[in-house]
N, C-alpha and C positions, 0 to 999 in steps of 0.2 A: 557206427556213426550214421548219422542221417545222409539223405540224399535229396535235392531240392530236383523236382522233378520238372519244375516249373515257380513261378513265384507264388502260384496260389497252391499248389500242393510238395509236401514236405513224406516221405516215407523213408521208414526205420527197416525195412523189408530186405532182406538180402534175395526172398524167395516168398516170386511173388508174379502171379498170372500178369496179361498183360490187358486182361479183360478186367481184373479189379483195378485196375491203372485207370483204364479209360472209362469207368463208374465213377472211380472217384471225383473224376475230372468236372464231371456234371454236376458235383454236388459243390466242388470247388469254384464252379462259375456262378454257382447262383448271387445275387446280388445283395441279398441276405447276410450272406458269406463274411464274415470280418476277419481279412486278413488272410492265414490259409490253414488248409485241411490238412490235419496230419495222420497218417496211415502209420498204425503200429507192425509191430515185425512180425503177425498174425494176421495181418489181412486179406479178407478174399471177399468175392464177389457176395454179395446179399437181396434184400426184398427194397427196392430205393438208394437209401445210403449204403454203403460199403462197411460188412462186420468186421472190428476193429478200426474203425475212426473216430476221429475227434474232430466235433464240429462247431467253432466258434459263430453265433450268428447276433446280429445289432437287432433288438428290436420285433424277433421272432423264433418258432419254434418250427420244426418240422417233425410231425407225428411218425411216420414213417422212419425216419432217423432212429429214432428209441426202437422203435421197434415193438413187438407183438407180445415179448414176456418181459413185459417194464418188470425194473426193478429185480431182474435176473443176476443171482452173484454167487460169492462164496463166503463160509463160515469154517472157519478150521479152531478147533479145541485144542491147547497143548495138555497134557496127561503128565503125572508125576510116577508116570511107570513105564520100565525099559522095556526092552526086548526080549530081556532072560526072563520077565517076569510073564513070558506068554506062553500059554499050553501050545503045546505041539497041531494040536487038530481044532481050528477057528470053524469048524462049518456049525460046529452046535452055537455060536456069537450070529454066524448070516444069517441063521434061522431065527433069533432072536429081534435080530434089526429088522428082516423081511416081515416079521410079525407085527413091530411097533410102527414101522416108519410106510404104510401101502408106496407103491412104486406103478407106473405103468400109465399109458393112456387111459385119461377119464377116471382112474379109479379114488375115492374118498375112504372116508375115514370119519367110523362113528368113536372112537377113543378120546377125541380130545372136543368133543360137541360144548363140554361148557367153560372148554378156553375159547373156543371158537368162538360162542354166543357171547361173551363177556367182550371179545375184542373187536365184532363186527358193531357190536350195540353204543362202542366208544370212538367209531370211526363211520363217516358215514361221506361218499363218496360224493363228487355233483352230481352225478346219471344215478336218478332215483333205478333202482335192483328190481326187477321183476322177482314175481314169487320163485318163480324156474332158477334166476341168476342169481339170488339171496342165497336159495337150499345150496344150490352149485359150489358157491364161493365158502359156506359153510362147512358141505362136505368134504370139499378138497383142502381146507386147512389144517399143515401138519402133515401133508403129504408129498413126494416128491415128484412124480411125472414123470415124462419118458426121455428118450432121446439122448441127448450127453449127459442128463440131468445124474446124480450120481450119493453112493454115498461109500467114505474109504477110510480104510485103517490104515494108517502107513507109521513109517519109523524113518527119525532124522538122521543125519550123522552124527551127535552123542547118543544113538539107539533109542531117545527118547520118542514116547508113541504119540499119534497123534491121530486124532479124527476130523477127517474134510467130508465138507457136503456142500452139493453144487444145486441150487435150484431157484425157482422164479414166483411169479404171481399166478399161476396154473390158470385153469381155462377162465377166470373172471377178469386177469390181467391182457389176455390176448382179447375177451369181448369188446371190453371197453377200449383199448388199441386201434382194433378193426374198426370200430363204430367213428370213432374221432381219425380215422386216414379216411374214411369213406366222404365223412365231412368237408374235409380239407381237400380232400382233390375236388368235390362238388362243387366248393366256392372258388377256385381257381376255376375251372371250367364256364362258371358265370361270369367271372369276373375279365376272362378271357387272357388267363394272366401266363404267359411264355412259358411252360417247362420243358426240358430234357426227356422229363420220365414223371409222372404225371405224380408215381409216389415220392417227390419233392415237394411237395404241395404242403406250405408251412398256415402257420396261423400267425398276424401282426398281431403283436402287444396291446392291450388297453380296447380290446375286443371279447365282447361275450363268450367266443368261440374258445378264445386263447383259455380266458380264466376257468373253464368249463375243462378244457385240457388239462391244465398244469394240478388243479385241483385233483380230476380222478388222475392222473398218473403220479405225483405224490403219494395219494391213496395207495393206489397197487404195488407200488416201492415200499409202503410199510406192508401192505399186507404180507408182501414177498419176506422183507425182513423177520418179523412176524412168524410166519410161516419156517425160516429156515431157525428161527430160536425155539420153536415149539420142538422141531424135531430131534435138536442137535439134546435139547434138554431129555426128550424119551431117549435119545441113541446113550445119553452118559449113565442112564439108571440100567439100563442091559449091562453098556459094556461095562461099569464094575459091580455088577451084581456076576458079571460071568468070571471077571478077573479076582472076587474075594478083595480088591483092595483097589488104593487110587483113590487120587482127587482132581480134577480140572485145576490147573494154573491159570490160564489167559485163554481166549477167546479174539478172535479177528475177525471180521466183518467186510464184506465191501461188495457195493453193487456193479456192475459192468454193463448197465442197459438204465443212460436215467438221462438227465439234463437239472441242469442247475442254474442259478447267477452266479458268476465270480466275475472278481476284478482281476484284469489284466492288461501292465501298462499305464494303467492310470480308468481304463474303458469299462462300462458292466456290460457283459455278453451273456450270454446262453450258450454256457457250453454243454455238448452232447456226445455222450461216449457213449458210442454201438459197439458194443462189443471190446470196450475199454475202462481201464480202474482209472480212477484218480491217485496221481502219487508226484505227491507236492512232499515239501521239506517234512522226513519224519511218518507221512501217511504209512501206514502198514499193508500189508495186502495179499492175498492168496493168490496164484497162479498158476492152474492144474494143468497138467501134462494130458497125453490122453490115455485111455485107459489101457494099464499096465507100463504106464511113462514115471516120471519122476513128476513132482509138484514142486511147488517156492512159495516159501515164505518170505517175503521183499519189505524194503524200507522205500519209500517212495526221494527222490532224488530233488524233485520241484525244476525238470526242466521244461522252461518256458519255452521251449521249438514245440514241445508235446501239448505244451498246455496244462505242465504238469501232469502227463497220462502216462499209460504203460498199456502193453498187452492184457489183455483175459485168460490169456489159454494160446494153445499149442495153432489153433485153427485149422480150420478143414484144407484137405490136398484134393479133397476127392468129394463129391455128392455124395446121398445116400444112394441113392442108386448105381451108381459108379461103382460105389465101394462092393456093392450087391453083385454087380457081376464082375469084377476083378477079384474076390477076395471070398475064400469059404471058410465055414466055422470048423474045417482043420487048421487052415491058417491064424483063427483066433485062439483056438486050442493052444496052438503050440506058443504064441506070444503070449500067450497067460500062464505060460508053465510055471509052478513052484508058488503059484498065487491061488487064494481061497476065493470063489468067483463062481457066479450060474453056470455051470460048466453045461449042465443038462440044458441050458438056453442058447446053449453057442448057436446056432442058426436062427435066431433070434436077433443076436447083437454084432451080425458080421457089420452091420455099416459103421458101429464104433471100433470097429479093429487099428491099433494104432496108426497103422499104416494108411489110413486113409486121414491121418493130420498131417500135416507140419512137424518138421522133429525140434518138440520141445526145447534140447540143448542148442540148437540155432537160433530160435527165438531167442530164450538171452542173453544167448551173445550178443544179439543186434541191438540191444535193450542195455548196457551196461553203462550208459548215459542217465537213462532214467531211472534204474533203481539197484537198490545194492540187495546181496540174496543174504541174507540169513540163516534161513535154515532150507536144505535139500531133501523131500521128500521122499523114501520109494514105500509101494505099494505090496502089502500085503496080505487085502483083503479087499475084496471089491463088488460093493451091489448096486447094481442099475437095472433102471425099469423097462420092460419089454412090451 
């Protein structure tokens, strides 16, 4: 159950720093603010707003809030194939995925050039693309990127398989991010206008600036969607061309880095969820653990303290660098045990070792307000980018 921390912030956190407390706090004073801030039970400290909030505001946006990989989410595939129907030795499927799906910093992808060109040529952004950030955004689509970004085999509790993949609008959604927060604190800074923290620096409605905003990060939300339907579409011709059989059932969708209009109350706001899903009455929604954790499949609840939101994810306990000198890729080794996974990358990927998140099954606990589980995830194979 919630905790009212104050009257303008609200947190679902059982565990939870006391430095993402007093971030929040700044974003919850702004006067922008309608009403108050609600902190999911993943929250921790961020670049501005706090990753894992929801940001109701009247009348404006704050660039910064969304954050740098607009339109960042997940997509999970249900499979009409169990458990018993999986070979024993998956590394010849990693090899498969690692081929179709490029993973890593910077890296693109000439495979899917004339989906790319077909959907860049039907979408076309406000910030006219340089030649450089045209090819960029061409060659990164269809691909996943680094970091927590992710892609997983796992199996439910009726053994039913299932494929999740976790990704954003790669570097053409952080350009255009960076370029509109650089803006936005510029004209606060002319306009001399009071902040906390300078990346609070929103844009008013029915401003050049604003509609120049909402237009490219819309963009980058599709492209992001986009982008994780291209993949999830390569990753299902591997895995049943490796399993000899199988068909996709359903598909879920849902972003954790966006902002929107909804009504609430009777009010239209700008709500903004950094590092938060929507889950209003019936929403569906993916909710990864960290790697080698459990994931959710969710019904969204529609409660209104949240603003109708939920968690994203299990959320960081620890920096990467943190995680870097606490934690060696023996310690990753061994939580990956009896999982098909970069094993030869392990000193690579120690700052996603779970142990440097939040423990997944507390998050939903904290969370049994906002959405009901459906199905419980574990992981059985696991590729991310290095």
């Amino acid at each position: 159950m919630p905790t009212t921390i104050n009257p303008r912030l609200i947190s679902w956190a059982s565990d939870i720093e006391d430095l993402t407390i007093r971030q929040a706090e700044k974003t919850a004073r702004l006067p922008i603010v309608e009403g108050h801030v609600a902190l999911m039970p993943d929250a921790h400290v961020g670049i501005g707003a706090t990753v894992g909030s929801v940001i109701p505001t009247k009348g404006a946006v704050i660039p910064a809030a969304v954050g740098v990989d607009i339109g960042c989410g997940m997509i999970a595939a249900e499979l009409d194939v169990t458990e018993s129907q999986l070979p024993d030795d998956l590394r010849p499927l990693l090899s498969r995925i690692e081929r179709v799906i490029p993973a890593g910093v910077g890296q693109g992808h000439d495979g899917v050039a004339r989906r790319a060109e077909q959907w860049m040529k039907a979408h076309r952004p406000a910030t006219s693309l340089s030649g450089d950030r045209a090819a960029k955004a061409l060659k990164q689509f269809g691909t996943l990127g680094s970091g927590n970004h992710f892609f997983e085999l796992c199996v439910d509790e009726r053994t039913r398989l299932w494929v999740v993949l976790h990704s954003g609008s790669r570097g053409i959604g952080n350009q255009l991010a960076q370029a509109h927060i650089a803006k936005a604190r510029k004209l606060a800074a002319a306009a001399q206008t009071p902040l906390e923290d300078p990346d609070l620096a929103s844009f008013l409605q029915g401003t050049s600036e604003f509609e120049a905003y909402i237009t490219d990060m819309q963009w980058a939300q599709d492209y992001a969607l986009a982008n994780r339907e291209t993949m999830m579409d390569r990753a299902m011709v591997e895995v049943f061309a490796f399993l000899g059989r199988g068909r996709e059932t359903r598909r879920i969708d849902c972003h954790h880095n966006f902002t929107q209009p909804e009504i609430h109350d009777g009010k239209e706001l700008w709500v903004t969820r950094k590092g938060a899903i929507k889950a209003g009455i019936d929403d569906l929604g993916v909710i990864p653990g960290s790697m080698g954790t459990r994931s959710y499949i969710v019904r969204g609840k529609g409660n209104p303290l949240s603003w109708s939101s939920c968690s994203h994810g299990a959320g960081r306990r620890h920096s990467r660098g943190a995680a870097r000198r606490l934690f060696s890729a023996t310690d990753l080794t061994k939580a990956m045990e009896g999982k098909t996974w970069l094993a030869g990358r392990a000193d690579k990927l120690v700052d996603e070792i779970p142990a440097a998140y939040k423990d997944i099954d507390q998050v939903m606990a904290d969370q049994h307000d906002l959405v009901e589980v459906l199905h419980t995830l574990r992981q059985v194979m696991n590729y991310k980018g290095t």
